[in-house]
Steps between C-alpha positions, in 0.01 A plus 500: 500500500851465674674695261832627614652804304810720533524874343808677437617307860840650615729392819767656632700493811631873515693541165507145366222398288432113598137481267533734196159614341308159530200435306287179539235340502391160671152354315271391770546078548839525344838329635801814412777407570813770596790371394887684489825380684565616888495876538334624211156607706244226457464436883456903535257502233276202681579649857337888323168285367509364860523842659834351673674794354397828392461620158692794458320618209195336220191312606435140574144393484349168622178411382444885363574644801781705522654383818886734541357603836325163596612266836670180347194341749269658304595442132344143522847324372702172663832529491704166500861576604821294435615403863083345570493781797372240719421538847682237679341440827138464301394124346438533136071495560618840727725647259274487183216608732631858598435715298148430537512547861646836454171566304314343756314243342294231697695162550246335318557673161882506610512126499271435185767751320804341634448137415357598182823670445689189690273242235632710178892499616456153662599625824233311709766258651721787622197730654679406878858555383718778599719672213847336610353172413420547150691503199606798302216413245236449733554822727422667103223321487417670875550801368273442202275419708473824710457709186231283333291515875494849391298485178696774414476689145882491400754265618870661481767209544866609571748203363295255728712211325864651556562273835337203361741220344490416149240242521305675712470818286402267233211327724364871608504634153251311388269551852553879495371444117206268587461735811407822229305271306288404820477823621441703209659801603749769410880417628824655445784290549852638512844286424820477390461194339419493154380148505227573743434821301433270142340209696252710677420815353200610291669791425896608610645854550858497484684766714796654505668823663123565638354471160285243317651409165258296379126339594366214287443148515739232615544416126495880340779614798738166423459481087455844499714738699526877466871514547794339592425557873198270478619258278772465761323443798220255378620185411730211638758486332452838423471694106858492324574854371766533197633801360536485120574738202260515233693508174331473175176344619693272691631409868750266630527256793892389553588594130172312328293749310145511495240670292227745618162427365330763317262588852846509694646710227180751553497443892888614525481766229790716571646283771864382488592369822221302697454273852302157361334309773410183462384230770751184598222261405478602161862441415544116354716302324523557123192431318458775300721795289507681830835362654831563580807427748568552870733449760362325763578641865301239712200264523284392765303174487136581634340115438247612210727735351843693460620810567780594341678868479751619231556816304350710217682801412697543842162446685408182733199315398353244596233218380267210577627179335330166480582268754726273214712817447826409478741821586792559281810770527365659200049456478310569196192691618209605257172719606180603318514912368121525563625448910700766473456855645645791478642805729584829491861501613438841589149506723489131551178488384339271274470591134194454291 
């Protein structure tokens, strides 16, 4: 069992806290995915697991064994770094075979492992090649290729997409995901991109400031975020948040009232100011009593839809038209109350 699981896990670099008081746990066979913009610790918290950097305080244990004080050679992980970390004067068959020369292996279980590794990541045309020669997507696929000669018992990725193009990061998405599947083992896979995070993920922690905000499924983190935070960061375009009033049971986009129903009521007992969130794709033209007026600020034609931004009360939206849309000075906009959510303007947390 390749469980991977952090305790109270705490880093700082003298008095700044960079991982606050981490707790996690990574189900053996799973794909986790670390996700949080640039800065906010999820490289430190893959390069502690690794035993790249210290833990300053709280356990990490890798397949029950507590391993604070273990050799990152010895913890039986791959790591799979951003830049490949390629050796350049070695051919690709000498580049995935090191690390098993380090451990001494025979060359005849060497080269069984390295064109079995070479077969999965069809790499068996490129065995001769040096790095410079390949492309950004096959000197990944090198890299790859080094861990999984490893058999190791976690794989720990560090944004191994970030210097691919577009349509390459698309293309490796769906090998690194075929790659778990094949391999049926634990990884942990850190980015910034919250694409990669939904596409790939069994489960996603969300990070920020050095702490995870929420873990769940691709589809419980995006329909259901904690707080505004989350809701912020997953999702492109991202969740529109609009502060209203609540006045007798009621709240109002750009002047147009709208009634609470009687689980709202109960939800925002008390409440009279609130943030509502609500995701771009479930705004749409009127079709319902849910509508009202906006200004429109700007569209963008994106060939199977449109995006177009405009204002509720003082606050830039935006939304995911049909690809007929025709924008206006003045749109009429409608949405469904049961997509709604709701925020505590105070904690930014979700209520109910």
């Amino acid at each position: 069992m390749a469980e991977v699981i952090l305790k109270n896990a705490v880093k700082s670099y003298d008095k700044k806290v960079i991982i606050n008081n981490v707790n996690l746990e990574v189900k053996d066979k799973e794909f986790l995915v670390l996700v949080g913009s640039s800065g906010c610790g999820k490289s430190t918290l893959l390069r502690m697991i690794a035993g790249l950097e210290d833990i300053t305080s709280g356990e990490i244990f890798i397949d029950g064994k507590c391993v604070n004080n273990v050799h990152p050679k010895d913890r039986d992980i791959a790591f799979v770094f951003q830049n490949y970390a390629l050796y350049p004067h070695m051919s690709v068959y000498e580049n995935i075979a090191f690390p098993l020369k380090m451990r001494k292996m025979n060359k005849k279980d060497i080269d069984l492992k390295v064109r079995e590794a070479a077969e999965i990541l069809n790499l068996q045309e490129l065995l001769a090649r040096k790095p410079k020669q390949l492309s950004g997507g096959q000197r990944q696929r090198v890299a790859l290729g080094r861990a999984i000669v490893r058999n190791p018992k976690v794989f720990l990725m560090d944004e191994p997409l970030s210097n691919l193009d577009a349509k390459l990061r698309v293309q490796m998405r769906s090998e690194i995901k075929k790659l778990h599947q094949k391999l049926q083992t634990t990884f942990i896979y850190v980015t910034h991109d919250q694409t990669e995070a939904l596409t790939m993920g069994d489960r996603i922690a969300v990070i920020d400031n050095g702490i995870i905000q929420q873990i769940g499924s691709p589809f419980d983190v995006y329909h259901r975020p904690v707080n505004t935070f989350v809701g912020g960061f997953l999702g492109s375009p991202s969740m529109n948040f609009i502060n209203c009033d609540i006045t007798d049971g009621k709240f109002s986009f750009n002047n147009s009232d709208f009634t609470l129903t009687q689980s709202q009521l109960s939800l925002l007992s008390g409440m009279k100011n609130v943030i509502i969130g609500i995701r771009p794709e479930f705004f749409n033209t009127p079709d319902s009593n849910f509508f009202f007026e906006a200004p429109l600020d700007l569209s963008e034609m994106l060939g199977n839809s449109v995006l177009v931004y405009f204002k509720v009360n003082n606050s830039v939206c935006s939304a995911l038209m049909p690809s007929d849309f025709v924008p206006k000075d003045i749109i009429n906009l409608s949405f469904n109350p049961d997509k709604i959510m709701f925020f505590n303007p105070i904690s930014k947390e979700v209520i109910g």
